[in-house]
C-alpha positions as CSV (number, residue, x, y, z in Angstrom):
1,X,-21.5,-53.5,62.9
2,X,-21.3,-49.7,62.6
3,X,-18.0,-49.7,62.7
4,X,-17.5,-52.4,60.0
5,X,-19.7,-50.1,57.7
6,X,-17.9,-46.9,58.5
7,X,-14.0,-48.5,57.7
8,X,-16.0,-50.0,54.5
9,X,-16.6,-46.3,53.7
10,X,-13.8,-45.0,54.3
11,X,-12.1,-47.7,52.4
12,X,-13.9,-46.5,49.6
13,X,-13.1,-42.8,50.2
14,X,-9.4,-44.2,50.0
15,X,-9.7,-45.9,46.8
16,X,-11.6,-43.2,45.2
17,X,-8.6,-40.9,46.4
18,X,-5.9,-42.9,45.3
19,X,-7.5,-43.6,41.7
20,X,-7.2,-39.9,41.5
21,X,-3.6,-39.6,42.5
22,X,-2.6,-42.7,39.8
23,X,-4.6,-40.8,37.0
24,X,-2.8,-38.1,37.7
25,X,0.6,-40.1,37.5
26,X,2.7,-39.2,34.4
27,X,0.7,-35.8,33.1
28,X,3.3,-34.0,31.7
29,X,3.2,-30.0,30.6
30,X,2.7,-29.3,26.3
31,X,5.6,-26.6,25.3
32,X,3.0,-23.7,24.0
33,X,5.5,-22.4,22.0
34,X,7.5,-24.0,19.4
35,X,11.0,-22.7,20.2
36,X,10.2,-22.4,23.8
37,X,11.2,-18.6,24.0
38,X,7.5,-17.2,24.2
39,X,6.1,-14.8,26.6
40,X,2.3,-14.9,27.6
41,X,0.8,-11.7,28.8
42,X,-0.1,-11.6,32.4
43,X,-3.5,-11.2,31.7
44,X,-4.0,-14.1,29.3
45,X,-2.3,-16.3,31.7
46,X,-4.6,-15.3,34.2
47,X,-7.5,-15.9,32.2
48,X,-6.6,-19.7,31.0
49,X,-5.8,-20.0,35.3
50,X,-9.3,-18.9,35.2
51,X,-11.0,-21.3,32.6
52,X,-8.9,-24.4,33.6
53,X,-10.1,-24.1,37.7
54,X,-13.7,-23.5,36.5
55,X,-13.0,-26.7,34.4
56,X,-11.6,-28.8,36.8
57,X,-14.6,-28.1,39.1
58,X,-16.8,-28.9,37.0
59,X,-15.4,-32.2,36.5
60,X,-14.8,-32.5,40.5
61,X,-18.5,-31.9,40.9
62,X,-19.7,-34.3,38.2
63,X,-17.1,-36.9,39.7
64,X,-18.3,-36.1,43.2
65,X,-22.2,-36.5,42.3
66,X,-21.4,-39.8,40.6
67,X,-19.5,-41.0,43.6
68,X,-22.6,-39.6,46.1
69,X,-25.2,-42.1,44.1
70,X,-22.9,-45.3,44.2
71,X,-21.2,-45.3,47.5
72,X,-22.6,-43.1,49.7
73,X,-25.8,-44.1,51.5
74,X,-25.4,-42.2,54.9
75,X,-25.6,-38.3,54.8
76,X,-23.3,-37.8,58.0
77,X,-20.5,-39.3,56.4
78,X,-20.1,-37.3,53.7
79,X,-21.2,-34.3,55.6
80,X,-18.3,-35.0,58.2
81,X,-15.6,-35.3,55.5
82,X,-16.4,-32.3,53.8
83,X,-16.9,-30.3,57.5
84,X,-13.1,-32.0,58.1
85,X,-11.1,-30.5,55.5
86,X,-9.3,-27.4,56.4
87,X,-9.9,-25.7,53.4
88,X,-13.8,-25.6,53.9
89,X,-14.2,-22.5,55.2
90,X,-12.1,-20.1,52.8
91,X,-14.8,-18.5,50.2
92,X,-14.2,-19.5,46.4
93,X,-14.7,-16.3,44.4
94,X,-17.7,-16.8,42.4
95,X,-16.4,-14.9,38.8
96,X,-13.2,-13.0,37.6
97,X,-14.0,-9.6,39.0
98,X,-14.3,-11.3,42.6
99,X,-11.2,-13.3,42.2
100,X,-9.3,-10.1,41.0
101,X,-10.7,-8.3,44.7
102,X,-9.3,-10.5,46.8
103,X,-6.4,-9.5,49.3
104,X,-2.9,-10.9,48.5
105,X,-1.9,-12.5,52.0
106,X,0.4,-15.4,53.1
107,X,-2.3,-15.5,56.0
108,X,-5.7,-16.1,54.6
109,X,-7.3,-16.8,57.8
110,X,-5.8,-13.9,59.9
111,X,-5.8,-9.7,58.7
112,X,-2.7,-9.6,61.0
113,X,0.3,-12.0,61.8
114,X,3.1,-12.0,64.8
């Protein structure tokens, strides 16, 4: 029985995920210039990076929260996927003076690599 229920939530989990990957399907680029010969300053480019993460966050959250009161009725299970991914444990600069601090490396995880 508990093992019908966890393959029923992690059937879910799959169609949730795959939903996303379809709507994202076919999303192509806008030219920001019309002649397609336009520089963006560094800094402004930065900035939009900036405002478009916060954004999609924001919608990841609502999405997430949304998904945690239809489907989601025990607490381990979502607990486990989020403790499984192997991005949980790298620290999400909270503004644009902390992203701006934080150390250029190919190696997040490590100071030093052989």
């Amino acid at each position: 029985m508990n093992s019908q229920v966890s393959a029923r939530k992690a059937g879910t989990l799959l169609l949730l995920m795959m939903s996303n990957l379809l709507f994202c399907q076919n999303v192509q680029t806008l030219p920001v210039c019309s002649g397609g010969d336009c520089q963006t300053p560094l800094p402004e480019l930065f900035d939009r990076v900036v405002m478009l993460s916060h954004y999609i966050h924001t919608l990841y959250t609502d999405m997430f929260i949304e998904f945690d009161k239809q489907y989601v009725q025990d607490r381990e299970f979502i607990a486990k996927a989020i403790n499984d991914c192997p991005t949980s444990s790298l620290a999400t600069p909270e503004d644009k003076e902390q992203a701006q601090k934080v150390p250029v490396s190919p190696y997040p995880n490590s100071s030093q690599h052989n």
